[in-house]
N, C-alpha and C positions, 0 to 999 in steps of 0.2 A: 461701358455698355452693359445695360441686364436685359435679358429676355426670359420672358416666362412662359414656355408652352404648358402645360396642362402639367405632365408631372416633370419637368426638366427646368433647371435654374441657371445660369452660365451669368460669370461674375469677371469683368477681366481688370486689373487692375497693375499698381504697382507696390510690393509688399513691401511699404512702410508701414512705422509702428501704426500711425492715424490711421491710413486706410484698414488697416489688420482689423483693430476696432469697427469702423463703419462696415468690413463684410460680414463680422459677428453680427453685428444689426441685422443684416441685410438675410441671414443665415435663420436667427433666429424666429423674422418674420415670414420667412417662407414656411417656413417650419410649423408657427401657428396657423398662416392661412391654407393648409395643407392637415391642418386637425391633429398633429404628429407632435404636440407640445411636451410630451414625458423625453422626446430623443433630443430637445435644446439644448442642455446641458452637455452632454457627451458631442454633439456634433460641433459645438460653436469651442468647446476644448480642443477638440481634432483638430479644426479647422485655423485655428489659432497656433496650433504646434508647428502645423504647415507650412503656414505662410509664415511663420518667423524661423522657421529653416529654410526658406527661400530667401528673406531680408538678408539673413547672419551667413549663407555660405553661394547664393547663387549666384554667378556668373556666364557670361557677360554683365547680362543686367538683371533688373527684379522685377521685370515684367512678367505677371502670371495670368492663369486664368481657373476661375473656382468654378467646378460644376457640382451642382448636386442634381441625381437622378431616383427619382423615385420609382420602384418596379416590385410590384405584385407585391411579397412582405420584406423588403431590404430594400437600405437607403441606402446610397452610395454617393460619397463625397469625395471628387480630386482634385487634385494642386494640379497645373500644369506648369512647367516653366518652360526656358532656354538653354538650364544648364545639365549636359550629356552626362553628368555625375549622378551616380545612386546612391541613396544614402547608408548610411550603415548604424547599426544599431548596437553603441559601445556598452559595456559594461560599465556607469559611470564609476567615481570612487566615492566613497560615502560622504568625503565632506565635496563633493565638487558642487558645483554652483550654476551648473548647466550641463545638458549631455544625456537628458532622461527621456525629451520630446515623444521620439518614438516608441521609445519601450511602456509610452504612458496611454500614448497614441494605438498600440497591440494590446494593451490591458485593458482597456477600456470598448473596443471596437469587436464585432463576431471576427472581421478577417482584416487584414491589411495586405498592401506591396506598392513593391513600385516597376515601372515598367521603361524603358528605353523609347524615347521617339525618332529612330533612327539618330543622325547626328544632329538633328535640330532640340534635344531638351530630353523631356522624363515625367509621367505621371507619375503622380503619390498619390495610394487612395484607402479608403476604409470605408467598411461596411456597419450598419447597423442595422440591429432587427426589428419591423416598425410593429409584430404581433410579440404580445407577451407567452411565451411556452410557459404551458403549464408541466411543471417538471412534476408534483405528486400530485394523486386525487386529493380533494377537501376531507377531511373525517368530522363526523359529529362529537369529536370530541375537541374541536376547535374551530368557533365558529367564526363566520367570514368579517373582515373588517370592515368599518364604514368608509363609503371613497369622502362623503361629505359629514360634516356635520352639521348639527340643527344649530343655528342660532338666535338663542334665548330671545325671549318675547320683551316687546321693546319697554318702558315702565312709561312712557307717554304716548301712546298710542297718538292721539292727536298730533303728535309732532309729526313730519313727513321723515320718514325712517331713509338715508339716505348712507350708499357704499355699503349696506348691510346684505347685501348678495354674497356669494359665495368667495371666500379670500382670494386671493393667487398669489403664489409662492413670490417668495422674495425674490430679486433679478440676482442672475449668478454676475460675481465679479471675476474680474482677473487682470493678471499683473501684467498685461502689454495695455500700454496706454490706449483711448477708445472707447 
């Protein structure tokens, strides 16, 4: 089931690998029709670390539900499950091969936690910020960059110039199937 009110997203599924993919989808487009396209990347990461620590450790079972909430300038994305376990955030070992999720998941995001739902389960959530802070003022001694650029004048004008609008970035990948 999805519902979309106005700034609120609610995703419930079951975190297998397949599905994990399709709420990236599902993550990613809200995200566009929401004008918010520079936070896809980090949010559909997060969201991915999530729910594959819900697949890989939750119990009873892997029924979850995704909210994303959007509120004045932070975005805020949770896991909810079933299981009363909180997670912990290890120190992997440099060759391990899993075990970084979360610490990728607090490097990446303003704030993270997780919270207890009495005996029934446990939020996991993470913040992002939907305004870019401007941490210095510009100086003229470095001027501002272009967001687009021009592209070159077509050499057959008579042709109908087609896809020559503005690029868009390549689609992020990632290693959970989806």
């Amino acid at each position: 089931m999805i519902s979309h009110p106005s700034r609120h997203c609610t995703v419930e599924l079951q975190a297998l690998p397949s599905r994990i993919g399709q709420v990236r989808r599902i993550v990613s487009a809200q995200l566009r029709y929401w004008h918010l396209d520079s936070l896809i990347d980090r949010a559909a990461l997060g969201v991915t670390e999530l729910l594959t620590n819900v697949h890989l450790h939750a119990r009873p079972d892997k029924t979850c539900t995704v909210e994303l909430e959007l509120l004045l300038d932070r975005l805020t994305v949770s896991v909810r499950d079933h299981d009363p376990r909180l997670p912990v955030v290890d120190d992997a070992d440099p060759l391990a091969t899993c075990g970084r999720g979360l610490a990728m998941v607090a490097a990446m995001s303003e704030s993270w936690g997780a919270r207890p739902e009495g005996d029934s389960g446990k939020v996991v959530w993470f913040t992002l910020p939907t305004a870019v802070a401007v941490s210095a003022p510009l100086t003229a001694a470095r001027p501002p960059r272009r967001a687009v650029e021009e592209t070159p004048a077509h050499p057959f004008p008579e042709v109908e110039q087609v896809g020559l609008g503005r690029s868009q970035p390549a689609p992020a990948r990632s290693v959970v199937a989806g």
